[in-house]
Backbone bond lengths (Angstrom), bond angles and torsions (degrees), N, CA, C in turn:
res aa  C-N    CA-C-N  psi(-1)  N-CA   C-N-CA  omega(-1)  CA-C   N-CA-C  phi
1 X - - - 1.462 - - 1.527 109.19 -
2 X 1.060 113.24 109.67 1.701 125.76 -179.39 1.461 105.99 -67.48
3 X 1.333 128.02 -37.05 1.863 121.58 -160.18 1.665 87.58 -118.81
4 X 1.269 107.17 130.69 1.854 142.50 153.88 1.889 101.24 -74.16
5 X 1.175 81.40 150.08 1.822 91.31 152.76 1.511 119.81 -169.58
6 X 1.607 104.49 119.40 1.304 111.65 176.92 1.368 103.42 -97.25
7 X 1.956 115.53 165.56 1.365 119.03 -163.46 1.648 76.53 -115.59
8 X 1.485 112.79 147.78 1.569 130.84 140.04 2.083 120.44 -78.48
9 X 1.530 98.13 114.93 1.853 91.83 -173.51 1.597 95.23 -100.19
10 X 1.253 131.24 150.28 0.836 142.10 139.95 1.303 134.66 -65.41
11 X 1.482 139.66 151.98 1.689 105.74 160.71 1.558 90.83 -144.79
12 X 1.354 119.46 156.53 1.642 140.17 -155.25 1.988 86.71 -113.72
13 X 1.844 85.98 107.21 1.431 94.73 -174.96 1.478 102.80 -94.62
14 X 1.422 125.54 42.97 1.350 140.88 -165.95 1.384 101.30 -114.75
15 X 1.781 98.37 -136.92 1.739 99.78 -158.28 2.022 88.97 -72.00
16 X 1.111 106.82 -56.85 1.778 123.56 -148.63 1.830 98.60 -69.94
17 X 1.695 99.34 -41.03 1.963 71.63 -176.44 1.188 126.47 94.66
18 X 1.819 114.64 -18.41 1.533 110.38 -146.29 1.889 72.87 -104.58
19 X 1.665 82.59 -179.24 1.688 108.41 -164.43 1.067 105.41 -127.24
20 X 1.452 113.83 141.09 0.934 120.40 -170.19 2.083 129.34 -143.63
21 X 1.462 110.82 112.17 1.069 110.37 -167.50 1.432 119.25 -30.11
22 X 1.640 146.99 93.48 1.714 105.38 -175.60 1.676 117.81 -122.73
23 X 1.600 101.23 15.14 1.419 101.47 -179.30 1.771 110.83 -158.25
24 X 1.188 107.21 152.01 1.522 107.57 176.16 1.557 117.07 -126.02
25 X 1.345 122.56 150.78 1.120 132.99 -158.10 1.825 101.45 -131.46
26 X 1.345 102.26 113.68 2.103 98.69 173.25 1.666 83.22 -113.04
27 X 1.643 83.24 151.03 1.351 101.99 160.09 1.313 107.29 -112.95
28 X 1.551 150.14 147.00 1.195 129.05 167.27 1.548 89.65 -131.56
29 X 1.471 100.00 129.17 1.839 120.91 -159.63 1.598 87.72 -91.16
30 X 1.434 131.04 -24.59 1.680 141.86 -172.49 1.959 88.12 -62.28
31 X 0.762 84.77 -65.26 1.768 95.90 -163.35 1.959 113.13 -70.16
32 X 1.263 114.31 -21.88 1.506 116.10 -121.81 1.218 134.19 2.22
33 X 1.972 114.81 97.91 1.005 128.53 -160.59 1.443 94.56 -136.77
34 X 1.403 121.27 167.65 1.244 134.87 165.43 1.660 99.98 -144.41
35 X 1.288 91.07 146.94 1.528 108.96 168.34 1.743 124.39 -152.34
36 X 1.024 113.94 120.30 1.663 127.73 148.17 0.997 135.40 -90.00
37 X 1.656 93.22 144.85 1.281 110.45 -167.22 1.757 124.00 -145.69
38 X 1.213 105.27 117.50 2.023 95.50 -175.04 1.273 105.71 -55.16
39 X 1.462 119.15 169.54 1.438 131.26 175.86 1.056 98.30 -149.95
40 X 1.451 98.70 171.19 1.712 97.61 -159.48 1.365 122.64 -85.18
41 X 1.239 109.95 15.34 1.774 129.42 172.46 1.464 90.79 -62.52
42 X 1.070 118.40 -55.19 1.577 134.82 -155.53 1.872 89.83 -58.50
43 X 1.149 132.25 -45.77 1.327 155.17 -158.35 1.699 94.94 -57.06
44 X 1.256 95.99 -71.27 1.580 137.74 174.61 1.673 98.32 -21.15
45 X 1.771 85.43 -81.14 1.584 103.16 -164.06 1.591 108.47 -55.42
46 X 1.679 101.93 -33.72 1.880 96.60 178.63 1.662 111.17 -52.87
47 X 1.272 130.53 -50.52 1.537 162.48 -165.12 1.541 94.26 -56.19
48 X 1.684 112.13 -66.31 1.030 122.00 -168.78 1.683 146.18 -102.29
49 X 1.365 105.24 7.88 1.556 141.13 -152.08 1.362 101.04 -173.74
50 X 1.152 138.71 3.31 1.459 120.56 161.45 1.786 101.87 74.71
51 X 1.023 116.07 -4.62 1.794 113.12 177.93 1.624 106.68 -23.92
52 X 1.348 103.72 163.17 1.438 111.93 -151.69 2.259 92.54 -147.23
53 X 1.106 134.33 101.23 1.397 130.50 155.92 1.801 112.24 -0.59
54 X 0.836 112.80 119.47 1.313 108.77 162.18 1.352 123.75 -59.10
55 X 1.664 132.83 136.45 1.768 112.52 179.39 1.077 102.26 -61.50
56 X 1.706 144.74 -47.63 1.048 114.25 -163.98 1.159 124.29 -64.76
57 X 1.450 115.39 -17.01 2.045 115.01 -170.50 1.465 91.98 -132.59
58 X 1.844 110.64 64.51 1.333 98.35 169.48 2.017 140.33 -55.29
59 X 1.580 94.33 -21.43 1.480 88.52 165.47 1.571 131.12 -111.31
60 X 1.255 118.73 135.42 1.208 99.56 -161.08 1.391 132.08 -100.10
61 X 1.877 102.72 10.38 1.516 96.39 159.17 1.658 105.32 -114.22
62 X 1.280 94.78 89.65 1.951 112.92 -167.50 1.589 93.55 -135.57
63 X 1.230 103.58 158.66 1.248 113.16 146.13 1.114 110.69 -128.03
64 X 1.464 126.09 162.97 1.677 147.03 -148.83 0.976 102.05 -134.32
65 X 1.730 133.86 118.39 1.728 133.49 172.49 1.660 95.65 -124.25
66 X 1.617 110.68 132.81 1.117 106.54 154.25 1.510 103.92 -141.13
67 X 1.548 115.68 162.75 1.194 122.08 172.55 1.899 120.27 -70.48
68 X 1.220 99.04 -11.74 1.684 107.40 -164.43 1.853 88.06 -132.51
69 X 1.527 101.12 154.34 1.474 106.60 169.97 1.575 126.64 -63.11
70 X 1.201 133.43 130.93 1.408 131.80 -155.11 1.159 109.80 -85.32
71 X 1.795 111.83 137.57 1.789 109.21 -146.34 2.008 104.66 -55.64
72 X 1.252 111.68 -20.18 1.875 120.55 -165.98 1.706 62.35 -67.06
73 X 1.044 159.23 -129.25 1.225 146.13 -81.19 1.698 108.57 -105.80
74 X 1.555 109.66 -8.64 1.264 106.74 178.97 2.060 104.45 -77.82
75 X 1.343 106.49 -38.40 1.645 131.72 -170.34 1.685 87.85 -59.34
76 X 1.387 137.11 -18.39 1.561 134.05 171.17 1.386 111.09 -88.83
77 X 1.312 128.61 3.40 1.785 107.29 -162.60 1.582 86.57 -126.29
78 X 1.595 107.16 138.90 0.956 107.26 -176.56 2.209 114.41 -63.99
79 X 1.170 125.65 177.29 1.562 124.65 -178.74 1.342 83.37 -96.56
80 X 1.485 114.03 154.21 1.399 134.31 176.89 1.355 101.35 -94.61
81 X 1.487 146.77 -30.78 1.087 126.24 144.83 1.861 130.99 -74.11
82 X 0.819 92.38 34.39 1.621 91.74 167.85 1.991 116.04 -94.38
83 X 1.279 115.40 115.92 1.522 93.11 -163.83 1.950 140.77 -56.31
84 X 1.281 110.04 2.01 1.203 125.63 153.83 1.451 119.35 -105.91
85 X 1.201 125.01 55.20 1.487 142.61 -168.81 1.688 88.46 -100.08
86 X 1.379 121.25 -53.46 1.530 121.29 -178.69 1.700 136.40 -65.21
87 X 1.801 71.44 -24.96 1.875 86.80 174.67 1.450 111.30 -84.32
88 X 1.283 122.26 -32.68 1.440 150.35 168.19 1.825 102.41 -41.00
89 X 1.861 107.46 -70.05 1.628 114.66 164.47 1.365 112.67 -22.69
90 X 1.588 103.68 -81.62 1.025 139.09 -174.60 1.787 125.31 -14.53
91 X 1.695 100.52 -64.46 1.398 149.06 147.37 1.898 116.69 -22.60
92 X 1.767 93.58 -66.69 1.606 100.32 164.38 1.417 123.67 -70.77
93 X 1.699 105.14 -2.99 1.839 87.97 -173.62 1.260 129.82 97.75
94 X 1.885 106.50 -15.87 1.374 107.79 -178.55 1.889 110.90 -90.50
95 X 0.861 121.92 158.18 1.773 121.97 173.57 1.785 112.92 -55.15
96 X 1.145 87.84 98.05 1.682 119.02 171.80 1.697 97.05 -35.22
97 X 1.564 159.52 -32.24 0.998 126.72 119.78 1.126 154.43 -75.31
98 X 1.265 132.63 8.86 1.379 131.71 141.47 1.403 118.92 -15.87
99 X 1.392 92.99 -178.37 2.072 108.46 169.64 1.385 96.38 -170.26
100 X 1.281 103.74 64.80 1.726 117.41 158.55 1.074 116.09 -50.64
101 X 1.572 126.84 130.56 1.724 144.62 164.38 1.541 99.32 -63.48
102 X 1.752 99.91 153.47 1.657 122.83 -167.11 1.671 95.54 -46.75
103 X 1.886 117.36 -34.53 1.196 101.11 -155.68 1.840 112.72 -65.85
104 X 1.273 82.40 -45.06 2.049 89.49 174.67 1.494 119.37 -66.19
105 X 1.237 113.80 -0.80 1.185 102.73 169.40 1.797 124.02 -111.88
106 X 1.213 107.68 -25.29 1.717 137.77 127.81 1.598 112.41 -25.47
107 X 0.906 123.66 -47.30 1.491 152.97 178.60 1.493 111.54 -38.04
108 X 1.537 90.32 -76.83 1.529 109.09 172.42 1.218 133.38 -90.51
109 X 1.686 101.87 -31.76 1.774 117.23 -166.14 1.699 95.50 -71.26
110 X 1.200 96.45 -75.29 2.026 96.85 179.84 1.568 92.43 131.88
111 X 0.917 128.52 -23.09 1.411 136.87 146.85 1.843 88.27 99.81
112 X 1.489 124.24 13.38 1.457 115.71 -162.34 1.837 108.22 -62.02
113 X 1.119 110.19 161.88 1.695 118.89 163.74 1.068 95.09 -149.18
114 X 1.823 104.63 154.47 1.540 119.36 173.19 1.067 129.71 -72.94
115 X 1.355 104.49 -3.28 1.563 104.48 171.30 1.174 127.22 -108.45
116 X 1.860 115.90 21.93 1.503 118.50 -174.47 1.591 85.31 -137.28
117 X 1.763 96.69 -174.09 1.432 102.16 179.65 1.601 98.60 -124.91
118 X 1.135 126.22 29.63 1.532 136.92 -175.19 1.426 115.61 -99.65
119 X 1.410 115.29 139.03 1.433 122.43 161.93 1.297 113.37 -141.03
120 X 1.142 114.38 157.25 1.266 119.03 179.34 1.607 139.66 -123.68
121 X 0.831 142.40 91.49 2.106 153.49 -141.92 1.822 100.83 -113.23
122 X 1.672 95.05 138.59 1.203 114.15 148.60 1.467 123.99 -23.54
123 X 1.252 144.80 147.88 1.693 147.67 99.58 1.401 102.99 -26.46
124 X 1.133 118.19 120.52 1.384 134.17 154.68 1.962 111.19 -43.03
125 X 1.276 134.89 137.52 1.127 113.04 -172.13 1.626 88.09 -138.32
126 X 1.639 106.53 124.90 1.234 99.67 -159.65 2.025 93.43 -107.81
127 X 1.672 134.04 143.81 0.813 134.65 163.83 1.448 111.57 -66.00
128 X 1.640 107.57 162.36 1.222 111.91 157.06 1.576 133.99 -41.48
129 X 0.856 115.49 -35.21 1.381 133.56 -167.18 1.630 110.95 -107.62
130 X 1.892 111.16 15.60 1.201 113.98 161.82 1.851 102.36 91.56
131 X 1.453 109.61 -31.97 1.394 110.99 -161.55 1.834 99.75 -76.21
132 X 1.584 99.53 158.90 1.781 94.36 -175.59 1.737 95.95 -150.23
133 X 0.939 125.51 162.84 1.245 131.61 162.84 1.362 117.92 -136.74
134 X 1.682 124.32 140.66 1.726 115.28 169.78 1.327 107.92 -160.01
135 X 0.952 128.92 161.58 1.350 143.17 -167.09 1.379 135.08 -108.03
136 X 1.284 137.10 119.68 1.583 124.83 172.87 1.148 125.40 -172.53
137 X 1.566 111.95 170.12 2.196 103.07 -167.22 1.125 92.83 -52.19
138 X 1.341 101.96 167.37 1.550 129.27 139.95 1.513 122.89 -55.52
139 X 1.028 117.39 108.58 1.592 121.30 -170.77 1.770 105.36 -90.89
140 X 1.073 121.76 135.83 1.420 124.97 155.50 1.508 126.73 100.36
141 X 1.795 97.61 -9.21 1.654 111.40 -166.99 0.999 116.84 -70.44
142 X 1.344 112.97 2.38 1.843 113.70 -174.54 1.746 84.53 -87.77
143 X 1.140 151.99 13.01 1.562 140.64 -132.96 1.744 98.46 -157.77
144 X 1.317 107.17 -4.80 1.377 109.64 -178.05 1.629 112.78 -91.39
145 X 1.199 130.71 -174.01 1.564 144.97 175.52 1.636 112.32 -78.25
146 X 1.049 92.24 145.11 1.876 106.55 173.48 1.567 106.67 -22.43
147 X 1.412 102.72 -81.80 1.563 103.68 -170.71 1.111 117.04 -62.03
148 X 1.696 138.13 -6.99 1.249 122.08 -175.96 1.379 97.46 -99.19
149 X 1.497 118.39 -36.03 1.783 107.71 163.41 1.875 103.37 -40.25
150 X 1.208 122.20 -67.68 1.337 131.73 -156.21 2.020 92.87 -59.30
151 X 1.251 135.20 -35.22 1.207 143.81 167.99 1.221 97.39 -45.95
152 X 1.160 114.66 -75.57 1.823 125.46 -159.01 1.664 108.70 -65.65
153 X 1.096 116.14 -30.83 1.351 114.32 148.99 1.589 114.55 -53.93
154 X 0.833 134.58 -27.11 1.967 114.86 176.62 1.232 105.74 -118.34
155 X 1.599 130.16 31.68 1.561 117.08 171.28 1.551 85.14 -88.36
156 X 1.929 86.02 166.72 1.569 114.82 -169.38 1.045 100.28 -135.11
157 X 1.709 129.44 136.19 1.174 140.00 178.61 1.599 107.61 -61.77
158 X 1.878 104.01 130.91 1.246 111.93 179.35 1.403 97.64 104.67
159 X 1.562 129.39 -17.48 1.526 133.68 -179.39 1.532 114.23 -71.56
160 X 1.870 116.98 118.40 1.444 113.16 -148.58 1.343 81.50 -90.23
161 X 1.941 122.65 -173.94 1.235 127.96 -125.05 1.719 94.55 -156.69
162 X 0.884 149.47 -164.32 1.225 167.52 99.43 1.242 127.53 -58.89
163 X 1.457 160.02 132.31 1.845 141.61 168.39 1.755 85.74 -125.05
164 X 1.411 108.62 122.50 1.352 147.90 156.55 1.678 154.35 -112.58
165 X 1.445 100.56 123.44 1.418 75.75 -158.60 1.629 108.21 -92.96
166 X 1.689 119.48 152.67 1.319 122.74 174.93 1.514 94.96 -113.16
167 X 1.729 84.99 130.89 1.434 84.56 170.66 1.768 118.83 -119.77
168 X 1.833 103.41 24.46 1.401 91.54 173.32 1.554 80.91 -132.61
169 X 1.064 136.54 94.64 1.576 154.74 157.76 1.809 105.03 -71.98
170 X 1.139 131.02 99.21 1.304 138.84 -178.76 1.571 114.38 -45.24
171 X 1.620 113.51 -27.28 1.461 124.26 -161.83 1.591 95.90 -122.84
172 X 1.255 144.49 -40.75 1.592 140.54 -174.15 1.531 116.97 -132.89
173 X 1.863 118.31 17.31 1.375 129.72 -168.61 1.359 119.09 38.33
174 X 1.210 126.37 -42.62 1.673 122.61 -166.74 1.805 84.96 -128.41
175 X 1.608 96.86 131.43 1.614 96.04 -168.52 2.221 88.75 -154.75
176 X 1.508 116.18 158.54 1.643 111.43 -165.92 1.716 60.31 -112.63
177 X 1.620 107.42 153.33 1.188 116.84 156.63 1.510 84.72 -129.77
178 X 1.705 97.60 159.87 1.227 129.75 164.98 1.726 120.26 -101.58
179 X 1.478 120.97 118.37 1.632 134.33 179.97 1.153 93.91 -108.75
180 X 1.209 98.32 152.56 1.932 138.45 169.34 1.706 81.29 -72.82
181 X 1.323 90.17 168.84 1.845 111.19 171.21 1.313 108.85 -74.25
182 X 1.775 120.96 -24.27 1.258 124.70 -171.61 1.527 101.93 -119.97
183 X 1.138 119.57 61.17 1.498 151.02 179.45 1.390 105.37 22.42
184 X 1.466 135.81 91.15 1.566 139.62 -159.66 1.993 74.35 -149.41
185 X 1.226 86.68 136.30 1.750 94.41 -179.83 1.696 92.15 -110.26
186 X 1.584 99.38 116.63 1.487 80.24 -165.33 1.667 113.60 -134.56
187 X 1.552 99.55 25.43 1.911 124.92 149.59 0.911 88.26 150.61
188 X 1.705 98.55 -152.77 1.918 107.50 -137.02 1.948 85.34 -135.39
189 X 1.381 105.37 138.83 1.793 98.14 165.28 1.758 106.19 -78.63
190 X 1.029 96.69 166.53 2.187 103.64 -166.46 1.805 108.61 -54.98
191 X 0.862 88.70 145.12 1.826 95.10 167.63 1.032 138.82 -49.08
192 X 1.648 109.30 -18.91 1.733 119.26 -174.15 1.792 86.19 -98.57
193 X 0.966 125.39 3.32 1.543 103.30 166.60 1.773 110.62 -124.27
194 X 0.817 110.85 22.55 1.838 124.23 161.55 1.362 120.21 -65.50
195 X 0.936 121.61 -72.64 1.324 141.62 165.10 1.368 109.44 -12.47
196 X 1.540 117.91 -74.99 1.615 143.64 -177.92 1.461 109.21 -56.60
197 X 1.709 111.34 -74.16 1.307 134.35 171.06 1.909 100.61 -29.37
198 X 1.336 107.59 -55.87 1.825 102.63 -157.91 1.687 99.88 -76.59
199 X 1.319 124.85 -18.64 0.955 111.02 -175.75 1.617 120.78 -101.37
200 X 1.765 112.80 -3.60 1.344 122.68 168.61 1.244 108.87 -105.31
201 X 1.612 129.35 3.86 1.122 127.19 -172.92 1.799 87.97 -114.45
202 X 1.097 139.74 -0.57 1.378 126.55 -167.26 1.569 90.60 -114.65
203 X 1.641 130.63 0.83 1.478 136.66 167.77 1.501 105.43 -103.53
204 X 1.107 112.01 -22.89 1.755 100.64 -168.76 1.881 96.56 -148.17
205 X 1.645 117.06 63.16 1.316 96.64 -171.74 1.923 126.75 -82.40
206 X 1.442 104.63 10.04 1.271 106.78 160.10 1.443 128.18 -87.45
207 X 1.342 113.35 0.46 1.620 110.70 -166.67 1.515 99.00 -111.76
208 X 0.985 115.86 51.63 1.741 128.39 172.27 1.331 122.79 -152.06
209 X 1.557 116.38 114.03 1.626 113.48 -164.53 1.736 77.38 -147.77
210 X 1.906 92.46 158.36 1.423 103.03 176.54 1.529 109.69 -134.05
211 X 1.031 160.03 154.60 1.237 159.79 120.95 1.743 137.50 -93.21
212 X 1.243 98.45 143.54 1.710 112.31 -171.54 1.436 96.41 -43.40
213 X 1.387 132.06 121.59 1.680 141.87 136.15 1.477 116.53 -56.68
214 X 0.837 131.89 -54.94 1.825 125.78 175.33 2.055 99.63 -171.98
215 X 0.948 119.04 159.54 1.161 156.40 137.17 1.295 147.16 -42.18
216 X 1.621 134.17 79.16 1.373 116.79 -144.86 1.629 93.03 -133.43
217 X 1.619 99.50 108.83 1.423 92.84 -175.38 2.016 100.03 -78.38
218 X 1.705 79.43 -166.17 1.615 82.11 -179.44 1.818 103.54 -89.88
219 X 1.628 113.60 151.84 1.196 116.85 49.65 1.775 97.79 -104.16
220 X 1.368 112.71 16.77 1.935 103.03 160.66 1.307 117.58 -21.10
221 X 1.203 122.99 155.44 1.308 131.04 -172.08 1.732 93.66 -90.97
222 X 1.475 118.89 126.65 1.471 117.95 176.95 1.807 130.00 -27.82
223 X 1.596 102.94 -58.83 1.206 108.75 166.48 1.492 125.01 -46.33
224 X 1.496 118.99 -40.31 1.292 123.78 170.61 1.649 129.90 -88.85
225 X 1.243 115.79 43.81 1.743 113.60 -161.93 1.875 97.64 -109.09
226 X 1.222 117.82 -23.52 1.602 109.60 171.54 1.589 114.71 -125.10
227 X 1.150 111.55 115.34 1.637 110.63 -165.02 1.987 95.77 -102.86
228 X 1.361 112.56 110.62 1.038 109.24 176.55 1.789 116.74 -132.98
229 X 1.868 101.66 143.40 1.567 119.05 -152.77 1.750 91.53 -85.53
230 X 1.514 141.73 131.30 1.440 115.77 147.41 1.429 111.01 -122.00
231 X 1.061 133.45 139.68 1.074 152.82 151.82 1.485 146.13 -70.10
232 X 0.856 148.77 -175.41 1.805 142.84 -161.67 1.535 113.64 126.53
233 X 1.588 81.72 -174.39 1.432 93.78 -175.85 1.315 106.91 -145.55
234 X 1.916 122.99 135.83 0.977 128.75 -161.42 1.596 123.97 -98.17
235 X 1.417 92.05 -5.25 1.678 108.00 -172.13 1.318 117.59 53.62
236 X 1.169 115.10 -99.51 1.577 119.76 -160.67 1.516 96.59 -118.40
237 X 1.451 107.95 -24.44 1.972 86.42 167.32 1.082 132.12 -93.18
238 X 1.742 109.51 145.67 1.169 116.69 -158.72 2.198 106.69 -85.46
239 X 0.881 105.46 133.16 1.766 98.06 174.78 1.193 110.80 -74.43
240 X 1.206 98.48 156.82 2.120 115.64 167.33 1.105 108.13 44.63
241 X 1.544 128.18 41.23 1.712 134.54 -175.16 1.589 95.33 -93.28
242 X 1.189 131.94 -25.24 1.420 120.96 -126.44 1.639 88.35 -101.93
243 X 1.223 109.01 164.75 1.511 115.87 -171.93 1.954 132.30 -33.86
244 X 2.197 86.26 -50.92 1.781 74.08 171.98 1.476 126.51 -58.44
245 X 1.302 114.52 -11.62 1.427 135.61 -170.47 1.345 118.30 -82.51
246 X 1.089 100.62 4.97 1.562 111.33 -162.85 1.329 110.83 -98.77
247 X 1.178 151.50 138.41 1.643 150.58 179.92 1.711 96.52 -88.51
248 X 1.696 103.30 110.34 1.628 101.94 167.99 1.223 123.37 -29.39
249 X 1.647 118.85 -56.86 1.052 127.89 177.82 1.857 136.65 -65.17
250 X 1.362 85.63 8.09 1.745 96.56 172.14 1.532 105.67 -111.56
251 X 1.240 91.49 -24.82 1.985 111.36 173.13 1.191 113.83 -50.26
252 X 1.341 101.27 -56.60 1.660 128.93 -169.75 1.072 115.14 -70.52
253 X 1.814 130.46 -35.72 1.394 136.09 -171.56 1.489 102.82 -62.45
């Protein structure tokens, strides 16, 4: 497969908070091309959050070609000469000699900074055979109970997981939490994969297990301190089909 695609999320630093898919990014390695594109998250968030065009892709039934990665997503990847560039690798899980492209590292990192409200996630990539695998922090564990903080302090990389669905989440109602083997609820996998996950996990809820990828104490950056793999199988549903997912401009044709 020659073309990747990462999603751009928004999130509404207003009353609601919530996030929202509003742009997509292909790389096609055949050509070396890049392209953006709004989706109709972006639609959403205008309607519902007041969302605002990005300057770089001020219109939003456009498409965007450049030969090089576009600085909104280059301004997320760390520089390979910066001297913790390896500990940084290291951190995501990928092989500390490598020289992984922005997309794999985009991939996992989320590309977040404190001074924006942007992140950035995989396309779900589903096998023939329905099965998929993907990767990402632990979301939310700073937000859990005494003992599951005191839990998450002694997991060990390679330590398998529970994947569960909550369906009364106080902040997003339908939410995957992640358990210890000895039932410690000990955060939530990201929001852009809820959606998919609750509805292939509420058809097949034994064929989904996750395990610890590595361990990153501090001074790690918070968001990045538990890197965890889950796996499954989606059967007959398709991922990231559904409208916010959608490129205006394929809408529009």
């Amino acid at each position: 497969m020659s073309e990747r695609t990462l999603f751009l999320a928004w999130q509404d630093k207003g009353g609601s908070r919530q996030w929202f898919p509003i742009g997509r990014l292909d790389a096609d390695r055949a050509l070396s091309r890049y392209r953006f594109r709004y989706t109709g998250g972006a639609l959403r968030a205008q309607e519902e959050a007041y969302f605002q065009a990005l300057p770089e892709f001020p219109e939003m039934e456009k498409e965007y070609f450049s030969p090089e990665l576009f600085y909104l997503f280059q301004n997320r990847v760390m520089k390979p000469n910066r001297p913790d560039f390896r500990e940084h690798i290291k951190r995501l899980g990928l092989p500390e000699d490598s020289n992984p492209d922005p997309f794999q590292i985009l991939s996992v990192s989320g590309g977040q900074r404190a001074t924006d409200f942007y992140e950035v996630f995989p396309k779900i990539v589903k096998n023939a055979d329905g099965g998929f695998t993907t990767r990402f922090f632990l979301h939310g564990w700073r937000y859990t109970n005494e003992p599951a903080l005191e839990r998450l302090a002694q997991l060990e990389s390679g330590e398998n997981l529970y994947v569960t669905l909550e369906l009364n989440n106080p902040a997003t109602r339908v939410a995957v939490q992640l358990q210890t083997k000895d039932y410690h609820m000990i955060g939530w996998a990201p929001r852009y994969l809820v959606s998919d996950l609750a509805k292939a996990i509420a058809g097949s809820p034994g064929e989904y297990e996750a395990k610890v990828v590595r361990i990153n104490p501090a001074p790690a950056p918070m968001k990045q301190r538990v890197l965890i793999e889950l796996c499954g199988n989606l059967g007959e549903h398709e991922p990231m089909i559904g409208k916010d997912f959608l490129p205006l401009v394929e809408a529009a044709a």
